[in-house]
N, C-alpha and C positions, 0 to 999 in steps of 0.2 A: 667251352663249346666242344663237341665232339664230333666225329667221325667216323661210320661204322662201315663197316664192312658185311655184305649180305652172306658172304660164306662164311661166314664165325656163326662155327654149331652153336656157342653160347647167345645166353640168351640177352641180349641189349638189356640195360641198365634203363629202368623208367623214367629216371630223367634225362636221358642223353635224347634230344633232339633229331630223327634220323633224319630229319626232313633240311633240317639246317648246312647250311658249307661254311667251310674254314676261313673266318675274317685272317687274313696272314699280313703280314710286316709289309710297309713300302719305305724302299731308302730315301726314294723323297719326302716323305710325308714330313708336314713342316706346323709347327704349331702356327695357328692362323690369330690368335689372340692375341689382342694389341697392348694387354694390359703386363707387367712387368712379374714376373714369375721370383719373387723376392729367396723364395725357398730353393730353388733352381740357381739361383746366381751366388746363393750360398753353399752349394755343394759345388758348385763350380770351383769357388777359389779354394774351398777345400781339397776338388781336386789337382787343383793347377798354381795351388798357392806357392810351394817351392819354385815353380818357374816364376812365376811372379816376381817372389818375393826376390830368388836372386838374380832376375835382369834389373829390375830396381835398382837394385843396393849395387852391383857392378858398374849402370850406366850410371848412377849417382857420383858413386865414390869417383871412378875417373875422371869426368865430366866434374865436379869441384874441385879436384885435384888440381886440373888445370884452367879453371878459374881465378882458384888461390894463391896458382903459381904466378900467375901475371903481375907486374908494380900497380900499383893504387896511383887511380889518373885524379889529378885536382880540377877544380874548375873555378876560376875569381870572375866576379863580373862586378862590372863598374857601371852606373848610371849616369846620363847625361841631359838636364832639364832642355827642352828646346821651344825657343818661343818663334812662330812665325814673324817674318821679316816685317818690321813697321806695321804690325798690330793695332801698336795703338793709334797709329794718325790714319789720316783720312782717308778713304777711299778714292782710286784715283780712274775708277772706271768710269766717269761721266768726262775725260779730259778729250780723249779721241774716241770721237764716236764709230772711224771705218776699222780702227785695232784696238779694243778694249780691252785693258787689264785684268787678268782672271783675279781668282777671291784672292788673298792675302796667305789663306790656310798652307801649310807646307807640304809639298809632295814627299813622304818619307821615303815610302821607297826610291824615289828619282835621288834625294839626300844622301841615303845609306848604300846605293851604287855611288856617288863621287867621292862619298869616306872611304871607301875600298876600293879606289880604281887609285891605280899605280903612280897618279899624279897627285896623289896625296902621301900614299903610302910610302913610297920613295923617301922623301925626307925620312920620317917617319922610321923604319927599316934601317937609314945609316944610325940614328941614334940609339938602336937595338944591338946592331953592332960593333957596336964601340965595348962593350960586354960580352956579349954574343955574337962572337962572327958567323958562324953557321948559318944564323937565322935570316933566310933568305924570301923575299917576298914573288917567287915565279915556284918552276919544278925542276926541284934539283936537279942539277948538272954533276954534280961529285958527290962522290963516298961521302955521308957525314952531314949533310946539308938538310935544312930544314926547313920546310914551305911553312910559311907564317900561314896561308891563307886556310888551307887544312885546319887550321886550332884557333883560328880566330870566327868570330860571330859577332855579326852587327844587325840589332831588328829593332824594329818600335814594340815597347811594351803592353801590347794590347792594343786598344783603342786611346790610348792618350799620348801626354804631350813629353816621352820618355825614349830615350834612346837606350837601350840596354849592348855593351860591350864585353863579349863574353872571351875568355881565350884558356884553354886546358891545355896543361901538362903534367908530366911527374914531380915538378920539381914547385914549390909553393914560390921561394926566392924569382925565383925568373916570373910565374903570373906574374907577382906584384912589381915588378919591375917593366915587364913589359905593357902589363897595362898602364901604367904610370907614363908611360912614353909613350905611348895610342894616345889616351886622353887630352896630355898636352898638345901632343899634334894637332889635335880635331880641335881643341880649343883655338889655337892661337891659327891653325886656318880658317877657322869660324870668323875670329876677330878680323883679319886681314881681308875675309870677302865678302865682311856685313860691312865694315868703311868703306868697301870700294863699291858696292852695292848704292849705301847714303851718296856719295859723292855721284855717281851717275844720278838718281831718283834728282839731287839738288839741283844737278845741269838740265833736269826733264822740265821741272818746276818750273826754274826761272824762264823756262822755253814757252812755258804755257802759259805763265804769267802775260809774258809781253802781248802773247797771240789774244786770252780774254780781254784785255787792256783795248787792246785799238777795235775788238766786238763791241764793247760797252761803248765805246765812244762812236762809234761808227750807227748802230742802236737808236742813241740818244736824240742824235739828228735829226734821222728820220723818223721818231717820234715827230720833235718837236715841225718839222717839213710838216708831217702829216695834218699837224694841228689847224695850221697854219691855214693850209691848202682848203681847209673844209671847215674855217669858222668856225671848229669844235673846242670850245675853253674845257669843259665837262661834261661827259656822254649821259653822266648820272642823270643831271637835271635837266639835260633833252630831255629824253626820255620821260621822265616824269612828267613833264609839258603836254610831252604828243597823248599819255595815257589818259591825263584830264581831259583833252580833248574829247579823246574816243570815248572816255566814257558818258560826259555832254551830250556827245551826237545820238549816243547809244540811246540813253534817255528820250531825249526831245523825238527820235522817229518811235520809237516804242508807241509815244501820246499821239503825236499825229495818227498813226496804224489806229489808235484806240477810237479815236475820233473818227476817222475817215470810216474807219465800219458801223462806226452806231451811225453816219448821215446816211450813206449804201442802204443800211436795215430800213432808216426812217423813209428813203425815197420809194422802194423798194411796196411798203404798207399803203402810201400815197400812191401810187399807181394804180396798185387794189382797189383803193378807195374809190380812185377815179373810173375803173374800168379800163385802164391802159395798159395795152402790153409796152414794153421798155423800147421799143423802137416809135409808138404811138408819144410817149412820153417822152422823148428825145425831142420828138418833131414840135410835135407841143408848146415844149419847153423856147424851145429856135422860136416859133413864130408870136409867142404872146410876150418876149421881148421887145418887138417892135411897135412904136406908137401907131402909125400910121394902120399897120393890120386891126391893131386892136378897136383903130376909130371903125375901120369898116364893117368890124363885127358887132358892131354897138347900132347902127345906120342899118344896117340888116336886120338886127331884131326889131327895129324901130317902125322899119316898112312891111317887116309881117305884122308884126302888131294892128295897123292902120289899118292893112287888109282883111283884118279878121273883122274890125270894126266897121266897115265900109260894105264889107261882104252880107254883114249881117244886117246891115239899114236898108242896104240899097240891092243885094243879091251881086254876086260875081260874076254878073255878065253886066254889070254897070260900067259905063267908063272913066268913071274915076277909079272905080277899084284897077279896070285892066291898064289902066297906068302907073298906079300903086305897083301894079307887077311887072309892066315893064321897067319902072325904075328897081326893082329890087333885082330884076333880073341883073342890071346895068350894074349894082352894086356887086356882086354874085361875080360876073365878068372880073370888073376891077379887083376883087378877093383873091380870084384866079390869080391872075396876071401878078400880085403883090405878092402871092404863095409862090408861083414860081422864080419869084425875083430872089427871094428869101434862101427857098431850099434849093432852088437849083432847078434841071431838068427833071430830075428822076421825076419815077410814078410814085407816086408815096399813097394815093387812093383811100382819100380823109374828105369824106362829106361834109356837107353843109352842115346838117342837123348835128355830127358828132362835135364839129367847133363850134357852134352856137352853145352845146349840152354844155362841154366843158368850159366854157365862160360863163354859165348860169353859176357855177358852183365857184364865185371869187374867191371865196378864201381860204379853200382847197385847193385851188389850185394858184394860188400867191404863192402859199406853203410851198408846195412842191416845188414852184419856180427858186423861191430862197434856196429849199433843200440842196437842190443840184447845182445852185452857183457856188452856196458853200462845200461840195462836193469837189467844184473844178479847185476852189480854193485851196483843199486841203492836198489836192492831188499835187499841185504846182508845186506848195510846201516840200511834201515828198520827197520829188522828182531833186530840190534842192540841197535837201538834207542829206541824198545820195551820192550829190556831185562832190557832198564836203567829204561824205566817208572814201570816196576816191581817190580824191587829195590827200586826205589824212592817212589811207596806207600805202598812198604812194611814198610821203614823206619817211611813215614807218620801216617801208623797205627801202628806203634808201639808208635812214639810220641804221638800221641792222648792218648791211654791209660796212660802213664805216667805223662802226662799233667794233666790228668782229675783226676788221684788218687794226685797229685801235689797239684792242687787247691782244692780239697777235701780237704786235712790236713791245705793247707791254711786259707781255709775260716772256717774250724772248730776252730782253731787256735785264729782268728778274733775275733769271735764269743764267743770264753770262753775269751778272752781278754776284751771286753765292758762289759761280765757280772761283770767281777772282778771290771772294774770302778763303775759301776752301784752301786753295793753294798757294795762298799766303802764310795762312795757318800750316798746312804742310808743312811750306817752306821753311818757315820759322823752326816748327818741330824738326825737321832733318840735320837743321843748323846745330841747334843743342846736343843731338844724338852725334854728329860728328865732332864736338867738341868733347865730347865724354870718351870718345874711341875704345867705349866697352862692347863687349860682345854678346847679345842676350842669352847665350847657353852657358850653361853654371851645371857643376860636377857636384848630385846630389847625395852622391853616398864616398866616404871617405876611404881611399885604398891603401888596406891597413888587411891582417890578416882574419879578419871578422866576412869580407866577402869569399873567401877561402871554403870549399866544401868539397867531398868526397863524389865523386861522380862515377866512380868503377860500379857501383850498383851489385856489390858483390852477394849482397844478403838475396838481393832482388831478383837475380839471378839464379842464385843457389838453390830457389824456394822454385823459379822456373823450371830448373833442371830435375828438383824431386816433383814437381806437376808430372812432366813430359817423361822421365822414367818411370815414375807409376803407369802414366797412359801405356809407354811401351813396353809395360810388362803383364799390363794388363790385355794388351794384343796381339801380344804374343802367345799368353796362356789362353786367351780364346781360339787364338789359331788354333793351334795345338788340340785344343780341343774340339773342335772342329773338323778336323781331319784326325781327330779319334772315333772310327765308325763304333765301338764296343757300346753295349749299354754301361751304363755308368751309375741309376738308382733303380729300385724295384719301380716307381713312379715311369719311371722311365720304360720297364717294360713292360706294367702292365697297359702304356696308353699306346704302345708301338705292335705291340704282338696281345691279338684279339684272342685271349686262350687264359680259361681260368685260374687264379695263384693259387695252386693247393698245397704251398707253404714257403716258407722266407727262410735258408736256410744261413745263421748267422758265421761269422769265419771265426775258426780254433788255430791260433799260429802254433798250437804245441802238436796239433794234429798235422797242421800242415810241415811240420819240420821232419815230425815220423815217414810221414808219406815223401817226403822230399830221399828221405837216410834209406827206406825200403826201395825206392825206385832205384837208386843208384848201387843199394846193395845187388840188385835185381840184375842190375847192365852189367855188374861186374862179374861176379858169383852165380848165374841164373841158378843152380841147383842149391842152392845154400837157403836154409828155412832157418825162421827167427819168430819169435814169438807172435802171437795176434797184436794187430791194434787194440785191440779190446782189453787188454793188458794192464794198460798203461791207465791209472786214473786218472789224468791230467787231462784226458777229451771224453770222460765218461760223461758229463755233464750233456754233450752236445745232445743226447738223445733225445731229451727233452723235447727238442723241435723236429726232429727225425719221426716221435711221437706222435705230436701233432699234424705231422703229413703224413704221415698212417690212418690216423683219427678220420683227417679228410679226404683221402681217397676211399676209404671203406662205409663213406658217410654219401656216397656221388647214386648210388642205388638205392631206394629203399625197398624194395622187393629182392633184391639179385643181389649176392653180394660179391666182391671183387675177388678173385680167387685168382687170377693171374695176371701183368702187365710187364710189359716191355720199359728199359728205360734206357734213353737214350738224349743225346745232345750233338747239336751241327757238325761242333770240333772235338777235337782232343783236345786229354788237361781242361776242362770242363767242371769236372766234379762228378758224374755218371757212375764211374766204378764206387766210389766213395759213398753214393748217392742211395745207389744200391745195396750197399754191404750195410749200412745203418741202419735205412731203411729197412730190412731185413730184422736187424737187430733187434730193433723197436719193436718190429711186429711181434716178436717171439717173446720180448718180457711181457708184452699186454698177452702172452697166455695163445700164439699163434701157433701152427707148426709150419716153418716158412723154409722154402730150397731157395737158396738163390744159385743160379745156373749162370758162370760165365761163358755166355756166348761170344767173346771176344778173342776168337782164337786165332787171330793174328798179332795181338801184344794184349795180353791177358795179365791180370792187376791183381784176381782178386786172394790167388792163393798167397803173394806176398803180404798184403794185407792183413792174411789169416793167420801166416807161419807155417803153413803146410804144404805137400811136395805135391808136381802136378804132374807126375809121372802118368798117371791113366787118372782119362776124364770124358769131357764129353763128345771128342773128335773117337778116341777109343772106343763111345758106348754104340754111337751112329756103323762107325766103320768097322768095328769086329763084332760076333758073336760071344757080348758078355751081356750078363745082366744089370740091371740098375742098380742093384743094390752093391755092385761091384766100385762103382766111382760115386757114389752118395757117399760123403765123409760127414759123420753126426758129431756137434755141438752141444754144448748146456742149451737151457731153454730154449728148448723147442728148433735149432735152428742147424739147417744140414747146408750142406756145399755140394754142388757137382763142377769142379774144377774146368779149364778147357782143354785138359787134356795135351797130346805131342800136337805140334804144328802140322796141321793137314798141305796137301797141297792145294785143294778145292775149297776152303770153308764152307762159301756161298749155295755150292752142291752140296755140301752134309745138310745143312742147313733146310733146302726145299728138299730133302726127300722124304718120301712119306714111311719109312720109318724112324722119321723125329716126328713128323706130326701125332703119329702114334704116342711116341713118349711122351710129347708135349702133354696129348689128353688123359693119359694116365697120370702123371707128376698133378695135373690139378685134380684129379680124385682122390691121391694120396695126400695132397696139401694141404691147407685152408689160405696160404698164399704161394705162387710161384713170383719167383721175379728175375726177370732174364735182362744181364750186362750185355750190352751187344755195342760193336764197334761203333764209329761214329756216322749218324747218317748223310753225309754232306760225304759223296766219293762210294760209299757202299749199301749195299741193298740189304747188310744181313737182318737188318733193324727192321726196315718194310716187308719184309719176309717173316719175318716171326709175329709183327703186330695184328693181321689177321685171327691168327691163333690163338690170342688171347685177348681180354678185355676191352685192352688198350694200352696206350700208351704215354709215358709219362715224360712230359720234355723239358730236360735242365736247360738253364740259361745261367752261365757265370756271370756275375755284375765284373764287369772289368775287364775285360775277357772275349764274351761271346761277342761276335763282329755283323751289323746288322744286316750286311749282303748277304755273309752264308745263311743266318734263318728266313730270310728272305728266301732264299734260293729252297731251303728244307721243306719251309713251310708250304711255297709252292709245290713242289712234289707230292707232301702228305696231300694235299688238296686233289691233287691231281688222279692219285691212288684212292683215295676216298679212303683214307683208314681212320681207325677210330682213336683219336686224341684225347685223354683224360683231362690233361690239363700241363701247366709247367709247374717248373721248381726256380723260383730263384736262388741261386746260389752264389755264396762270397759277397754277401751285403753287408755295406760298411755303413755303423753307424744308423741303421734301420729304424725308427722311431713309430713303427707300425705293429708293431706286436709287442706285447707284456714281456716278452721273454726277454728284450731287449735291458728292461731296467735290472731285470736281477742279473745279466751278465755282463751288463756295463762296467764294472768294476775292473775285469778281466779286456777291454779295451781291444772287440774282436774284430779285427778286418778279414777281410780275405782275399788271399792270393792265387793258393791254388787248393785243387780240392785232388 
């Protein structure tokens, strides 16, 4: 990207951009990608690999040293099988129902606190000390003394039935000794408080014994009361009794119901038949029961009869007929009077004609009279068969209760009966167990020097400490790097500083040693000339790439071509003077005629470089009345010098006057390159003062070196000036793998230090 400047007579380059500004450096700028930069963390240890490598190997080596130095700790550990307390016999939680015996299983931790609690241990401890007096089970009191509890370890093995008895020291003799005295202990206080455990559990027993003893008998009584009281021999075959019963009754009202609805149905059709409504048919029924009614309804048809006959012989105003009807009337009366004797008062409002009808029809209405006696008949049945199913569950709920308080005392009865076996059997078993006065925990593994192992963990360690000194040397060298603001690969600066690479400029140590012996011949001697670098074939090779950023600077135009440029860099010791005198060189074998002009006349480089004297130069050409051709010192091919001349007091002032502008634009009519060394621009203006005037400007970056605040701070400024930027130069790249030039001078193993 470029930069131009509107007052540069020449004529911009057609590819330079004028329209574009200066993308420049940000010190914060952070790569924002999450993915792992594998080629970056290998230049890294590259760069940082000596610190690495020697806080590693220093925290290592010390840190084993005094690992190695420490005695080797042993560790024995003994097992011990543990079976819960009377296991195998009964269970004793059905004894007392308001304090219930928990499970049988053993509380280990509650166990392995009374193995280590000082009422054990005590004994214990004096048998340690009868060899070992030191070996003390509290915290030492005197010089010399040694807490057993510190080294010793008691835990259940997991999840099973394992007591594991662990105890370290230095000395193999003293574990197996002192474990061997633990064990015993724990055993023979096992033994002593599993008999004394049996012997209480016997005295519970026979306690319970007596108490189920006078239950059972106490029980049985009142069973047998119960029986007694209530005529019950066998609830079974009650029972069975009352269910025949019920199911009898069940039966026989079912057939009755069956019957009672088909007479209902049948009376019900006979009604129909007759013409009767059910209250008609009720009355009916009441009155043609009775003899006497029924003569009078026989007597009454008898005397209408007559009257019909009498009526029709003699006419109905005869007086035999009207006696025929006053006796029928009389009969009629008496009908009354026999109807109300019968039904009662009520009105029941049943004519003559309607009882005469229904007695025409005898054997319709017989039927119907059967129907409804068999009807009351079936109904009484009923009513019967109900009073028995009342009794019948009366008797059933009364057996139920009897039953159930029955089996109550039964199954209580049961019940205190198995406890009595139970704890018989108990008893019996605690008997035997106290006759045997062995103890259930048994010593599974035999304490011999086979439980013996190395527990310092020294390898384990070791391998920890070369972990953690790699880590710590590996963040250290990050640090480090880190708080190294320099760039460090060309990658590095071509993604930091937005400014074209117009070349890679690889490092020559044979060169840099020249340049190291000239500089100091320089401090010491200033007047003393020594041959050119150019001299020496042991950096003639470098040109090569010196070439190649000739090639591409003179390739940035394709109309215009580059005739003069400024070169310059933030700091000193840079590469700049060096940058330029090459550069220079280069141009001149490809056939250039090239000045280069050290405008650095405040510590000026290049006539040491050259071997020549800088008695008159370019502070003398500006500031007396000489000609050019006076401080132009001419070179083989093609390649002249304007040295800087005595030290001015002004530089900055020679510099802006405009008779250097003037020379300026004559030196590029006489050239076909100028190239002007100017101080550095980070502190002085001479560099942005002459960039104007020519092309542009050429900006070195050291890998190693250049510090990203000052181009930061440069680049800003060139922005700010608006001048015209060529591009940069990377300089002192180590190991470069971005250009060809790299493989044919691999050989030669070129870093760079300084330029």
């Amino acid at each position: 990207m470029f930069l131009n400047n509107p007052n540069n007579p020449e004529k911009v380059p057609a590819q330079i951009d004028t329209q574009s500004k200066l993308l420049y450096l940000n010190s914060n700028d952070v790569d924002t990608d999450d993915e792992i930069d594998i080629g970056e963390l290998i230049r890294l240890l590259r760069r940082r690999g000596l610190i690495i490598l020697g806080t590693t190997i220093a925290l290592a080596s010390s840190l084993s040293a005094w690992i190695l130095a420490k005695p080797t700790v042993y560790e024995g550990t003994a097992t011990l099988l543990v079976e819960p307390l009377n296991k195998d016999n009964a269970d004793l939680s059905f004894i007392t129902p308001i304090n219930p015996f928990k499970s049988n299983e053993l509380d280990y931790q509650s166990q392995i606190n009374v193995l280590k609690s000082p009422s054990v241990m005590n004994t214990i401890v004096e048998q340690i000390q009868a060899r070992y007096p030191k070996v003390v089970y509290r915290a030492p009191e005197n010089e010399g003394e040694e807490n057993l509890q510190t080294k010793l370890s008691v835990q259940q093995a997991e999840q099973t039935k394992i007591i594991e008895v662990s105890y370290k020291d230095k000395s193999e003799e003293k574990i197996l000794f002192i474990l061997n005295q633990i064990v015993d202990g724990y055993l023979e206080y096992q033994a002593k408080e599993y008999v004394s455990n049996l012997s209480q559990a016997i005295d519970f027993t026979e306690e319970q014994i007596s108490r189920v003893r006078l239950e059972v008998a106490s029980l049985e009584s009142q069973l047998e009361n119960f029986q007694q009281n209530n005529n019950l021999i066998d609830p079974n075959s009650r029972n069975q009794a009352l269910t025949t019963q019920a199911t009898f009754l069940a039966e026989e009202s079912e057939k009755v119901q069956i019957e009672l609805d088909g007479m209902k149905k049948l009376a019900q059709e006979l009604e129909q038949k007759l013409n009767l409504t059910p209250q008609q048919g009720v009355i009916v029924s009441r009155l043609n029961t009775e003899p006497y009614y029924a003569k009078l309804i026989e007597q009454i048809k008898e005397t209408e009869t007559q009257i019909a006959l009498e009526g029709l012989r003699f006419g109905f105003e005869h007086p035999s007929v009207k006696t025929l009807v006053a006796k029928k009337d009389e009969l009629v009366a008496l009908l009354n009077q026999e109807t109300r004797k019968i039904l009662g008062s009520g009105n029941y409002n049943l004519s003559l004609d309607f009882l005469t009808s229904v007695s025409n029809n005898v054997e319709t209405t017989q039927q119907f009279f059967d129907v409804n006696n068999q009807i009351q008949v079936l109904e009484a049945k009923q009513r019967g068969l109900d009073e028995a199913w009342e009794r019948l569950n009366s008797q059933i709920k009364n057996l139920s209760t009897t039953n159930k308080e029955y089996f109550q005392l039964q199954r209580e009865l049961t019940t205190a009966n198995e406890s009595l076996n139970r704890l018989l059997a108990l008893n019996e078993n605690l008997q035997i167990e106290v006759a045997r006065q062995s103890s259930p925990w048994k010593l599974i593994t035999p304490i011999d020097e086979t439980i013996i192992k190395d527990v310092s963990g020294t390898s384990r360690k070791i391998a920890l400490i070369l972990i953690a000194s790699l880590f710590s040397g590996a963040v250290l060298g990050l640090l480090v790097d880190k708080l190294d603001s320099s760039f460090h690969t060309v990658e590095d600066v071509k993604s930091s500083v937005k400014l074209p690479l117009l070349g890679v400029i690889p490092h020559n140590k044979f060169l840099t040693d020249i340049t190291n012996k000239k500089k100091k011949r320089s401090d010491s001697i200033p007047s003393l000339s020594s041959k050119s670098v150019f001299d020496d074939e042991s950096i003639t090779f470098s040109l090569d790439s010196y070439c190649s950023l000739y090639t591409n600077i003179s390739l940035l135009s394709s109309d215009t071509s580059i005739r003069s440029i400024v070169v310059g860099a933030a700091e000193a010791s840079e590469g700049k003077s060096t940058t330029s005198l090459f550069l220079a060189k280069a141009a001149a074998l490809l056939g250039q005629r090239v000045l280069i002009v050290d405008a650095d006349m405040r510590k000026p480089k290049i006539h040491n470089y050259l071997g020549i004297k800088n008695k008159i130069g370019l502070s003398n050409l500006i500031a007396e009345d000489i000609l050019p051709e006076d401080v132009i010192q001419s070179f083989d091919d093609g390649l002249s010098v304007i040295t800087a001349g005595s030290k001015p007091p002004n530089p900055t002032r020679l510099i802006a006057s405009r008779k250097w502008q003037t020379l300026m634009q004559k030196f590029k009519q006489d050239f076909d390159l100028v190239i002007y060394d100017t101080p550095p621009l980070m502190g002085f203006s001479d560099g942005k003062i002459l960039t104007p005037l020519t092309d542009g400007l050429v900006f070195v970056v050291r890998i190693g070196k250049t510090r990203r605040p000052n181009v930061q701070q440069v680049i800003n400024d060139l922005q700010v000036s608006k001048l015209t930027v060529l591009g940069m130069v990377a300089n002192g790249v180590k190991n470069y793998m971005g250009g060809a030039y790299y493989g044919y001078y691999n050989y030669k193993n070129y870093y760079n230090d300084e330029r």
